[in-house]
C-alpha positions as CSV (number, residue, x, y, z in Angstrom):
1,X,6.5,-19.6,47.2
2,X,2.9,-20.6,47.9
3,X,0.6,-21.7,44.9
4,X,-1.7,-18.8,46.8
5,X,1.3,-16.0,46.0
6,X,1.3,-17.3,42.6
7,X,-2.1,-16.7,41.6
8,X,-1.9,-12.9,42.7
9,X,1.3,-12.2,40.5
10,X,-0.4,-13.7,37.4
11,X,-3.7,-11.7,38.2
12,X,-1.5,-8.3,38.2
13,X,0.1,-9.3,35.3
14,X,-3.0,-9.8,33.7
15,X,-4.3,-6.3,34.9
16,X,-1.5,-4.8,33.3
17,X,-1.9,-6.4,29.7
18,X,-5.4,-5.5,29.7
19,X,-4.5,-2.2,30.8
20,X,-2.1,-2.0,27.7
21,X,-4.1,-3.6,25.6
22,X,-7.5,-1.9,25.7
23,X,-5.4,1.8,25.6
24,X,-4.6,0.5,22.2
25,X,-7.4,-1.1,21.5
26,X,-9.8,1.8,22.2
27,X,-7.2,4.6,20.3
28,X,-7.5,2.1,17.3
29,X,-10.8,2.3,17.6
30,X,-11.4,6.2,17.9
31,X,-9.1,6.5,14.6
32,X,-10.9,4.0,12.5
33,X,-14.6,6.1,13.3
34,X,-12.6,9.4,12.0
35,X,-11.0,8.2,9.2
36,X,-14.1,6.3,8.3
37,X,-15.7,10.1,9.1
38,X,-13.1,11.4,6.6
39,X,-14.0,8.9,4.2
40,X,-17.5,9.7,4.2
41,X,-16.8,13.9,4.3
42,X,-14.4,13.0,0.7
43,X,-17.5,11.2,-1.5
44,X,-20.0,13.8,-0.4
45,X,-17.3,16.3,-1.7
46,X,-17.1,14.3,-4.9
47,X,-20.6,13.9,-5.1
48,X,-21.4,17.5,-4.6
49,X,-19.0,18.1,-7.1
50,X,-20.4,15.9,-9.7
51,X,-23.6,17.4,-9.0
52,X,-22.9,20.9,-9.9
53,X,-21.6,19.9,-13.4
54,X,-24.2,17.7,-14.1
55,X,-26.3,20.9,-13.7
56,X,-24.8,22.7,-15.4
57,X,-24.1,20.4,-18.6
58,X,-28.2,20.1,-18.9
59,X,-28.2,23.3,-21.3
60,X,-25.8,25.8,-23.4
61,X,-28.0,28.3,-20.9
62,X,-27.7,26.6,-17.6
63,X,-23.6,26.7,-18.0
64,X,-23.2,29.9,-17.6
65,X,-25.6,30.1,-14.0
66,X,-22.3,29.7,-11.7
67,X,-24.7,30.2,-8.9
68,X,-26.8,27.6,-9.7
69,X,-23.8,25.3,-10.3
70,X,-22.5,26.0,-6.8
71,X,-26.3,25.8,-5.4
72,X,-27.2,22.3,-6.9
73,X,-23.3,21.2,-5.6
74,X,-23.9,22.8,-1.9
75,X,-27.5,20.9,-1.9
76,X,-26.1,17.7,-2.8
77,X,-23.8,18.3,-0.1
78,X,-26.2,19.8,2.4
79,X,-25.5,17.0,5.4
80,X,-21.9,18.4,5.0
81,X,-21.1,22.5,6.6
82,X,-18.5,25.0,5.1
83,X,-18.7,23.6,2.3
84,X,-17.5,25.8,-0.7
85,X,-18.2,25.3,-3.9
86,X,-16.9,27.5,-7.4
87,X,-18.2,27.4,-10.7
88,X,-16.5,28.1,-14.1
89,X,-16.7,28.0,-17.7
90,X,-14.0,27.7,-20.0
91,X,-13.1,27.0,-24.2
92,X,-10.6,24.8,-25.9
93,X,-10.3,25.0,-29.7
94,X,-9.4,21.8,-30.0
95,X,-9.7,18.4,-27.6
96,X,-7.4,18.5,-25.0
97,X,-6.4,22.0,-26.0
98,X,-5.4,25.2,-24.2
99,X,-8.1,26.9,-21.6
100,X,-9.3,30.0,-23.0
101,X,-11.6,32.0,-22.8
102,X,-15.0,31.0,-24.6
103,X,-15.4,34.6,-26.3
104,X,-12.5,33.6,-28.4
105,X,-13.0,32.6,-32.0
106,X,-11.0,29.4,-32.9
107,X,-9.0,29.7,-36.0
108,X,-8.7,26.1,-36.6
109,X,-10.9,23.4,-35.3
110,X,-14.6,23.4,-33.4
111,X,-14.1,25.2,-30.2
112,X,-15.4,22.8,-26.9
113,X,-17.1,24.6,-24.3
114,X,-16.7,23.1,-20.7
115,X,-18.1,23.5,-16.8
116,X,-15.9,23.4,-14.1
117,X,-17.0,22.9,-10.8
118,X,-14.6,22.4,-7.8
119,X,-16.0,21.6,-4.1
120,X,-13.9,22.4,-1.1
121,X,-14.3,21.0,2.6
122,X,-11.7,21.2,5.4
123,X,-12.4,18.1,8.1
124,X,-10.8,17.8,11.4
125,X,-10.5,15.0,13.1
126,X,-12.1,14.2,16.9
127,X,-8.6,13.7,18.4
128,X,-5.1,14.2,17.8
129,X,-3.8,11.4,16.7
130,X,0.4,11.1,16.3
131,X,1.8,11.6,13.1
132,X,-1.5,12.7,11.7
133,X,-2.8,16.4,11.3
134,X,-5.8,17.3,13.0
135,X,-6.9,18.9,9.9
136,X,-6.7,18.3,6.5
137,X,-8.1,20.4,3.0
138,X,-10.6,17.9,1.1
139,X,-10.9,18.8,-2.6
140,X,-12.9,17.5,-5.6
141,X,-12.9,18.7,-9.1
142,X,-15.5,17.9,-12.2
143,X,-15.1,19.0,-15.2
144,X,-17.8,18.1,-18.4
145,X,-17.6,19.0,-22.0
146,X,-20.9,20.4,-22.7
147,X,-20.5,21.4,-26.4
């Protein structure tokens, strides 16, 4: 074999390990931009979350305004749509306690009043990727004593 016929093997060869290679490279690629999009979709979730408590732990009057909670937590999240946000209010009688309801009179101990905000965002990815679902449920929950 010629040093001519050589050359021309080694160049296929190499055609077909960049071939290989860049399919990989490219997919690894594609998946690091979406789970980096994911990423991004989860603190704005948390953030928005955070937001609506901090709302509506500014005053005794402010936590009962669900809808400005979920407002103030859908603004902070604005860059992010479908978002869903709900509000709530509940009562323990004593720290860590049972949820109640805050029109309940605690027999023993100061009763705690608390907001409750939980912001919901479902993100799907660009591609399908193996072994990964295209879609996945994003949650965040925030919860703040406000009495």
């Amino acid at each position: 074999m010629t040093v001519e016929k050589r050359g021309r093997r080694r160049r296929g060869n190499a055609s077909i390990e960049l071939a290989l290679t860049a399919t990989f490279m490219i997919t690894a690629m594609f998946g690091i931009i979406d789970f980096g999009r994911m990423f991004g979709v989860a603190s704005a979730v948390s953030s928005a979350a955070r937001a609506g408590t901090m709302y509506g732990s500014q005053d005794v009057a402010r936590s009962s305004d669900f809808n400005g909670m979920q407002t103030a937590a859908k603004n902070d999240g604005q860059n992010v749509q479908g978002m869903t946000a709900t509000a709530t209010q509940f009562c323990t009688c004593s720290l860590g306690g049972a949820q109640q309801s805050c029109s309940v009179t605690c027999s023993s101990g100061v009763k705690r009043t608390y907001v409750k905000v939980v912001v919901g965002q479902t993100f799907s990815t660009a591609f399908q990727y193996p072994l990964v679902p295209q879609s996945t449920n994003l949650s965040s929950t925030s919860i703040v004593r406000i009495q």
